[in-house]
N, C-alpha and C positions, 0 to 999 in steps of 0.2 A: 504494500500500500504506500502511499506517496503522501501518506500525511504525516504532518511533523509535528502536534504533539500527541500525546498521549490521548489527552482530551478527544480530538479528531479519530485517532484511532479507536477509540471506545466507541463514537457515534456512529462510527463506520460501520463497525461491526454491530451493533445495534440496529442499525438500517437492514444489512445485510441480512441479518434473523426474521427481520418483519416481511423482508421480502422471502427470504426462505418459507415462510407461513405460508405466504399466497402462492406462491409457486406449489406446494403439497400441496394446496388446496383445487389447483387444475389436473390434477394427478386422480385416474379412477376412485371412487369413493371405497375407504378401506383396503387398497390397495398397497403390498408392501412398499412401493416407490412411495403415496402419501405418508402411508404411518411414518419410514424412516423421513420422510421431508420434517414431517410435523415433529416430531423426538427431536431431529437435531436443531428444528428452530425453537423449540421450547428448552436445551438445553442451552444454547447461546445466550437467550435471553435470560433461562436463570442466572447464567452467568453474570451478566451483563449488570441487570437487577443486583445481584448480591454485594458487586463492584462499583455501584455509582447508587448506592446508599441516600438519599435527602434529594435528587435530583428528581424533577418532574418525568423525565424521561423514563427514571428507573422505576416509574409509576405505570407509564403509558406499556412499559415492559413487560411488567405484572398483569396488564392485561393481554394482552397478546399472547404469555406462555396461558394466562384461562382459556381461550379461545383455540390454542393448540389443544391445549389438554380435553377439552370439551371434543374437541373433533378426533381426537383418540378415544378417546370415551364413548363415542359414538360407534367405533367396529371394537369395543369391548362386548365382555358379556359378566354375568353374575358379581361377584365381589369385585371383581377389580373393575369392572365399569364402575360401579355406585364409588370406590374409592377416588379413583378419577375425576370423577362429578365433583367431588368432594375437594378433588384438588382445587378444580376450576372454578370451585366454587368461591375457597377461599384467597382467589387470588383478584375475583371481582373485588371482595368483600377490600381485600386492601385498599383497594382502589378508591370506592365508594367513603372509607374512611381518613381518606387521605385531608389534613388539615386545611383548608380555605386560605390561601394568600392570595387570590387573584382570578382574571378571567381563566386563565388555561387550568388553572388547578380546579376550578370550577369543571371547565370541561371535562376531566378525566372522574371527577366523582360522579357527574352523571354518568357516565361513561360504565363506572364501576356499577352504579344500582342498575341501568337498564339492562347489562349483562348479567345481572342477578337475575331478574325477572322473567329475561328470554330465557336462561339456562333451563330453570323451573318450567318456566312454560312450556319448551321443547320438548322438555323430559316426560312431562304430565301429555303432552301432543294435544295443549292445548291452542293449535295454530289457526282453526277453526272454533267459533262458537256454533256448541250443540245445545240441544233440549234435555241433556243428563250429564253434567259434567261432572261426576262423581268419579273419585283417584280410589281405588281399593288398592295400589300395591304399598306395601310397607313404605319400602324406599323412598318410592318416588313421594309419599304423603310426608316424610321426613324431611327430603328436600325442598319439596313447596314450606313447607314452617321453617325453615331456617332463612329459607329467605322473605320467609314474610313477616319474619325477625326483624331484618337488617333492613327492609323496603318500610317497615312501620319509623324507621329514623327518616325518611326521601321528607316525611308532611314538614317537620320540624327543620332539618336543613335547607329545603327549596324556599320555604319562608324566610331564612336569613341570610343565604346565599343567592336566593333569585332561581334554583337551578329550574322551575316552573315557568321560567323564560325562556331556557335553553333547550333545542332541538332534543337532543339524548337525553334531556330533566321530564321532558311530556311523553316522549318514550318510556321513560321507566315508569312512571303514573300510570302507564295503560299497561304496560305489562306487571304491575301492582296490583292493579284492579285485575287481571283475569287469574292470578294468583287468587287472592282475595274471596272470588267469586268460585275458582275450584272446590278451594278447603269448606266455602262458607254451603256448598251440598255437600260434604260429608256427612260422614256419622259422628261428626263431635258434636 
C-alpha cells in the first residue's frame, strides 16, 4: 500500500473489509466463496475494530462485522446459527449504544437500532405483515425480546438526539413496531 501513515493504512484496510463484505455478498447465497468472503471480512474488521478503539469508524466497523455475521448466520443451522445471531446481535447493540457527540455519531446509533430491529424481524420472517403473527420458536421469541430490550431505549434517545429525524432513526421505529407487534400476539 502506498500510504504513509499508519492512520491511512488502518482506513485502508478498513475500507478494504467493507468492501470484502459486499463482494461475499454477490457470491451464490451460502456458498463456500460467500461464507469464506464474509469470515475474512468480519475478521478484518474485528481486527480493525479492536485496533482503532474510541474512533467513529471503529463503530461503523462493528456494524458491518453484524451484518457479516448475520449473513453467516443465515446458511447456519441449530446452535450455532442462534449463536451467530447472537453475535450480530451484539454488535448492533454496540452501535446503537455508542455515546452522542455529533451528527455522524448520530448516524451510526440509528444505524445500530434499525439493524436491531431488521435482525429480529428477518429472523421472526417478519418481512410481510400477516393476519397471525405469532413467533412459537424459543429462539427466535428470545431474540425479538432482547431487542425489544434495547429498541425500548430508540423513544428516549430519538427525543434527545433527534434520531426520529434521521432516515435509519424512522427505520428502526418501524422495525420497532413490527417487533413490538410480533411479541404483542404471543402467549405472554
Amino acid at each position: 500500500t502506498n500510504a504513509k501513515s499508519d492512520t491511512d493504512k488502518a482506513l485502508a484496510n478498513y475500507y478494504l473489509a467493507v468492501m470484502g463484505y459486499y463482494k461475499a455478498l454477490t457470491a451464490p447465497k451460502c456458498s463456500s466463496t460467500q461464507l469464506d468472503g464474509l469470515k475474512q471480512a468480519q475478521k478484518i474488521l474485528e481486527d480493525y475494530a479492536f485496533d482503532n478503539d474510541g474512533k467513529l469508524t471503529q463503530v461503523f466497523a462493528q456494524d458491518f462485522q453484524g451484518q457479516a455475521l448475520w449473513a453467516v448466520g443465515d446458511c447456519l443451522s441449530g446452535k450455532e446459527q442462534w449463536q451467530t445471531y447472537q453475535k450480530a446481535m451484539s454488535m448492533f447493540i454496540a452501535c446503537a449504544s455508542t455515546e452522542d457527540q455529533g451528527d455522524e455519531h448520530r448516524k451510526v446509533i440509528a444505524l445500530g437500532y434499525y439493524h436491531i430491529g431488521k435482525l429480529a424481524n428477518a429472523v421472526a420472517k417478519t418481512d410481510e405483515v400477516t393476519d397471525n403473527p405469532t413467533v412459537s420458536e424459543k429462539e427466535v421469541r428470545e431474540l425479538l425480546r432482547e431487542a425489544r430490550r434495547h429498541l425500548g431505549d430508540l423513544e428516549r434517545r430519538a427525543a434527545q438526539s433527534r434520531l426520529d429525524r434521521m432516515d435509519y432513526g424512522l427505520r428502526a421505529m418501524v422495525e420497532w413496531g413490527l417487533v413490538e407487534w410480533r411479541l404483542g400476539a404471543g402467549d405472554e
